[in-house]
Every structure is written in structure tokens, then in C-alpha cells.
BAKOLNU-82236 format. One record per residue (C-alpha): x negated, y, z negated; residue in one letter. Coordinates in steps of 0.2 Angstrom, whole numbers, always signed. Example, Ala and Ser with C-alpha at 12.3 -4.5 7.8 and 13.67 -1.06 7.14 Angstrom:
REM residues 2
[[-62,-22,-39],'a']
[[-68,-5,-36],'s']
REM end
This chain:
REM residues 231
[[-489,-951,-400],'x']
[[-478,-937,-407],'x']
[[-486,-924,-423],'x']
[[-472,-935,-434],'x']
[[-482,-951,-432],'x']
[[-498,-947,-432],'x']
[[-494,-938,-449],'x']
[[-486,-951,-455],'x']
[[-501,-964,-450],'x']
[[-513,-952,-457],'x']
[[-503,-952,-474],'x']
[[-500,-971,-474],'x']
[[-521,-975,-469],'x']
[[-525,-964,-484],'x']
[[-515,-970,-497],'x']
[[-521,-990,-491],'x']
[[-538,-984,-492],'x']
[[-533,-975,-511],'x']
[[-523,-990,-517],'x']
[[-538,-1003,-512],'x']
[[-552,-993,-519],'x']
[[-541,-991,-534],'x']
[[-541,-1011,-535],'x']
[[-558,-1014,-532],'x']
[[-563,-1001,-548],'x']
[[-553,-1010,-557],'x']
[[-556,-1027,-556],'x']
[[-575,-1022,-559],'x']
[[-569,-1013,-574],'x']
[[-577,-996,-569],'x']
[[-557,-988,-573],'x']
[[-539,-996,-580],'x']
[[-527,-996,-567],'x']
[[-512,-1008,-569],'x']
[[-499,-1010,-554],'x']
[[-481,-1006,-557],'x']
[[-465,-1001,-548],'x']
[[-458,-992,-561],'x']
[[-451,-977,-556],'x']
[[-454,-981,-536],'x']
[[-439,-973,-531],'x']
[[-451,-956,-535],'x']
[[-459,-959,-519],'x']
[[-444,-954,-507],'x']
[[-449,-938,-514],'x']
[[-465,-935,-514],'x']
[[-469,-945,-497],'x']
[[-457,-934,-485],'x']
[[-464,-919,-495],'x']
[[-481,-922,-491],'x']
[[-476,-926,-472],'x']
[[-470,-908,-476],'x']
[[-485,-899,-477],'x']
[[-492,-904,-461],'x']
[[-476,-903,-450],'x']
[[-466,-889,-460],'x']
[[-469,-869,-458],'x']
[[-464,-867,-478],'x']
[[-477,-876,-487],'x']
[[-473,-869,-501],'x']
[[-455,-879,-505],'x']
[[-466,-895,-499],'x']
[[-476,-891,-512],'x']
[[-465,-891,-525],'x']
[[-456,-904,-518],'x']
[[-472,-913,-524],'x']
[[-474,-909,-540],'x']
[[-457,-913,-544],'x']
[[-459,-930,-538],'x']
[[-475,-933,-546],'x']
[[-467,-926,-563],'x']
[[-450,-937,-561],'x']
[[-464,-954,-558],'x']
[[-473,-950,-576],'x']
[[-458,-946,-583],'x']
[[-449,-962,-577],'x']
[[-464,-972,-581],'x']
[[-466,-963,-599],'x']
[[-482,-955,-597],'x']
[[-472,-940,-601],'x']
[[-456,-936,-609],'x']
[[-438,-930,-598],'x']
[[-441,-914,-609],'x']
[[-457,-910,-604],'x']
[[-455,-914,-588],'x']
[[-441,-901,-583],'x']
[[-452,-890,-591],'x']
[[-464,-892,-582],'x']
[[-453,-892,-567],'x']
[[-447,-875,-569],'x']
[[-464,-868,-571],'x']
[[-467,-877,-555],'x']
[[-454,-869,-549],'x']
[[-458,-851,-555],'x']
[[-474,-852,-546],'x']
[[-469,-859,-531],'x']
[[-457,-842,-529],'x']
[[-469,-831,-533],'x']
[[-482,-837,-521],'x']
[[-468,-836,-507],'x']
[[-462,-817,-515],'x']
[[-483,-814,-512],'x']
[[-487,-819,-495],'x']
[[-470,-822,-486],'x']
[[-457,-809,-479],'x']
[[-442,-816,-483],'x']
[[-435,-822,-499],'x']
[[-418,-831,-504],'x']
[[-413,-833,-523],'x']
[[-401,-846,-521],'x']
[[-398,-848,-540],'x']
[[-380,-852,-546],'x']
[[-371,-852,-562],'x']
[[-353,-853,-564],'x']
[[-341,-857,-579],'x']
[[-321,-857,-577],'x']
[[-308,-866,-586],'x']
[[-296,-878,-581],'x']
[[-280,-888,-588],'x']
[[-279,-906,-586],'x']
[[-268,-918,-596],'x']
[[-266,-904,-607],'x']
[[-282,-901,-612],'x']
[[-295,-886,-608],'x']
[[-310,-892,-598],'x']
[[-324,-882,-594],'x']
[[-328,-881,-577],'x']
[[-347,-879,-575],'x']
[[-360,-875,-562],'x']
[[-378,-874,-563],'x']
[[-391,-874,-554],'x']
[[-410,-866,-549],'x']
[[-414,-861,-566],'x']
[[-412,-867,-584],'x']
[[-395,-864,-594],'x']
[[-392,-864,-613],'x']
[[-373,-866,-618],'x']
[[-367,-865,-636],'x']
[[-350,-867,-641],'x']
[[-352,-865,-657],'x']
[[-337,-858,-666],'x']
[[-325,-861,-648],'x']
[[-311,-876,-648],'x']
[[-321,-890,-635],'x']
[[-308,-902,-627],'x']
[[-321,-907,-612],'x']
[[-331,-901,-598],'x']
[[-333,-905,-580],'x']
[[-352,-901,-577],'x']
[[-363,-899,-562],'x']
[[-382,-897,-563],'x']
[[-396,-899,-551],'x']
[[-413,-893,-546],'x']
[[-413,-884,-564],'x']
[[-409,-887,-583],'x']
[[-397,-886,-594],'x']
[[-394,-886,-611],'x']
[[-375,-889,-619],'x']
[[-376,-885,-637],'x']
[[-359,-892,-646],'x']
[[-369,-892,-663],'x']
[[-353,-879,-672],'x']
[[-341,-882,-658],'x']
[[-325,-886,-667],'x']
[[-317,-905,-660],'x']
[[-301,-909,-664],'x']
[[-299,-927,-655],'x']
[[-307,-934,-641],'x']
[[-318,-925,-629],'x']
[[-327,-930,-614],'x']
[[-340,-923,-603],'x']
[[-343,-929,-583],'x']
[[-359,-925,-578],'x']
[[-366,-925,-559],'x']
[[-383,-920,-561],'x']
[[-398,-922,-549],'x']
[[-416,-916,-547],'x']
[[-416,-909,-565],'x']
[[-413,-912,-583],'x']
[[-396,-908,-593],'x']
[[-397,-910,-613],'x']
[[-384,-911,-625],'x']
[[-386,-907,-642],'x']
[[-370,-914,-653],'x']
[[-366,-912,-671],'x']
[[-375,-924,-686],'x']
[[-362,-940,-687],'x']
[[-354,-936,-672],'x']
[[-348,-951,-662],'x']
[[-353,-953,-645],'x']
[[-351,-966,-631],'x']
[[-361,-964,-614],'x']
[[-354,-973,-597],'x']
[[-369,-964,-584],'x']
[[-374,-971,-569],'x']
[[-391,-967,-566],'x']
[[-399,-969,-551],'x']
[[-419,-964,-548],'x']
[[-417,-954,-565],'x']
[[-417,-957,-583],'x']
[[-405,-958,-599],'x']
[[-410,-957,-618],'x']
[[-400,-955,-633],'x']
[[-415,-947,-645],'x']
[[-402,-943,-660],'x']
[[-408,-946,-676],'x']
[[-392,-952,-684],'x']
[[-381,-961,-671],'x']
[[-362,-966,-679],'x']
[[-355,-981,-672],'x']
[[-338,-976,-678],'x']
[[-328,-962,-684],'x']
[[-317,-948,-675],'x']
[[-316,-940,-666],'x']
[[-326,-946,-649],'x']
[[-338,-938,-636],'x']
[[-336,-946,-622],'x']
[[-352,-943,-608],'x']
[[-349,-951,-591],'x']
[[-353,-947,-571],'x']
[[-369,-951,-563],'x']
[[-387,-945,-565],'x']
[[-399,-944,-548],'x']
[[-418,-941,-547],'x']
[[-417,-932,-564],'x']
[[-414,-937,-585],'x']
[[-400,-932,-598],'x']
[[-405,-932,-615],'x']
[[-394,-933,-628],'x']
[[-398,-926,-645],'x']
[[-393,-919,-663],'x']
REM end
């Protein structure tokens, strides 16, 4: 039997065992524990990562592997907020690279961030990148027509709160494996068309305006991660 499958029915054995001892306490009532599939989709995260740290040299991207997983399940089944849980995250993250800049030779910073500009039906669209690290943008005071954004394994936060709109605007997003927030102006009418898929979406504003000009637009997909939307 190869080391893969012996992992794997090492793994699987442990959790049967976990998830029957976790039944039996509680139907004596000795601890709550309620069964629910909310946010399964976590465990093709978390799973292979734990695999990881028996067959992987770099245990240390295993491990953060896992705590990302285990953060995007409580966060999909509300036990903590999208907020909180790419804060989190990042500290994760932090630690995780400081462990591997401690006891490991060689170290790769693969962080990227990269805003340009583009013209596209006669607009100005932001084109922007973002990912290993958390990113605030404010446009306040700049003329915002769109943006084309893509995020993942990080956050990022675009502040339009001051950004001046003269008609319709839109924002595609393709963010994965981390959280994007967008902050918009009081009164300010937004319409969301997200795909999400193993993530999250919430609209936390305070006032939301069902009509009015101009629009906000926020499309594009969202995977293993959240966008919030806020004012």
C-alpha cells in the first residue's frame, strides 16, 4: 500500500472514530453537537492539506492551508463573521512566513499588486490585481467609471466612499481564497449579480436605495472566500 493511502486511511479512520464519539456525547447530552453540511465544500481544503503534512516536505503552507479552511467553515456556517475571518487569515498568514523565514533556507515573497487603466466603451476601468497581502483603495476625490478586479489569497478593501460617479459604474470581481470589501457612499444604489461558489456574499449597508442614479453595478464570481459590501 502506497504512503498516499495509508495517509489517507489513517486520516479517514480518525475522523469516523471523531465524528461517532461526537454522536454518542451527544445524544447522552454530555455536549451540543448538531450535524450540518453547511459550508462542506471547506473540507476540499482542509482534507488535502492535512494529507499534506504527512506526505509534503513544506509543512508549513499545509498548515496554513488548514487554518484557512477551518476559518472559511465557521465563517460559512456563521460562527464567525467574513470580516474576522480574513483577519484572521492574514495573521495566519504572517505566522506561517515567519515560521518558514526562522527554520527554512529559502524563501519566496510572491505578493502581487498591480493597478492600470484601461478604455472600454468609452469609459476608464481600473484594472486591478491583488493578491498575498491585504489592499486598501480609496478613490475618493478621482472620477470612478468601473474597475476590473482580481483578488485572491489576501484582502482587499475598495473605498468609493468620496469617489465622484457621474452615471453608471460597474465592478467585475474574480476573487478566491480571501475576502474583498467594498465600501460605497450613503444612498448610493447598488445592484450585485455574484456567482459564489464555496464562499460567501453579504450586503451589511445600513441604508440600501432601491432606486436612484446613478448605479453600482458588482458582478463576477467569488470562490472559497466572501465579499462584503458596506457604507
Amino acid at each position: 500500500m502506497s504512503t498516499m493511502k495509508k495517509t489517507f486511511k489513517i486520516i479517514l479512520g480518525l475522523a469516523l472514530v471523531a465524528a461517532g464519539v461526537l454522536w454518542i456525547l451527544s445524544i447522552l447530552g454530555v455536549l451540543s453537537f448538531e450535524f450540518s453540511t453547511q459550508g462542506w465544500w471547506a473540507l476540499f481544503i482542509i482534507v488535502p492539506c492535512i494529507i499534506g503534512l504527512f506526505t509534503d516536505k513544506d509543512k508549513v503552507g499545509s498548515c496554513i492551508g488548514i487554518g484557512w479552511g477551518v476559518l472559511l467553515l465557521l465563517a460559512a456556517r456563521e460562527v464567525i463573521s467574513w470580516n474576522m475571518m480574513w483577519q484572521i487569515g492574514l495573521a495566519l498568514m504572517i505566522i506561517g512566513l515567519g515560521i518558514h523565514l526562522l527554520f527554512f533556507k529559502k524563501w519566496n515573497c510572491n505578493g502581487v499588486y498591480k493597478q492600470t487603466t484601461l478604455s472600454r466603451d468609452g469609459k476608464d476601468i481600473r484594472r486591478i490585481e491583488s493578491s498575498f497581502g491585504k489592499q486598501r483603495l480609496s478613490f475618493a476625490g478621482e472620477k470612478f467609471e468601473g474597475a476590473d478586479v482580481e483578488s485572491s489569497f489576501g484582502a482587499l478593501i475598495l473605498d468609493l466612499r468620496g469617489a465622484v460617479l457621474e452615471e453608471d459604474a460597474s465592478i467585475d470581481l474574480e476573487a478566491s481564497f480571501g475576502a474583498v470589501t467594498i465600501i460605497v457612499p450613503e444612498g448610493l444604489s447598488v445592484k450585485t449579480a455574484l456567482t459564489s461558489g464555496f464562499g460567501g456574499v453579504s450586503d451589511n449597508r445600513r441604508i440600501k436605495a432601491d432606486g436612484g442614479s446613478p448605479v453600482l453595478y458588482i458582478t463576477g464570481k467569488v470562490g472559497f472566500g466572501g465579499v462584503e459590501i458596506k457604507d
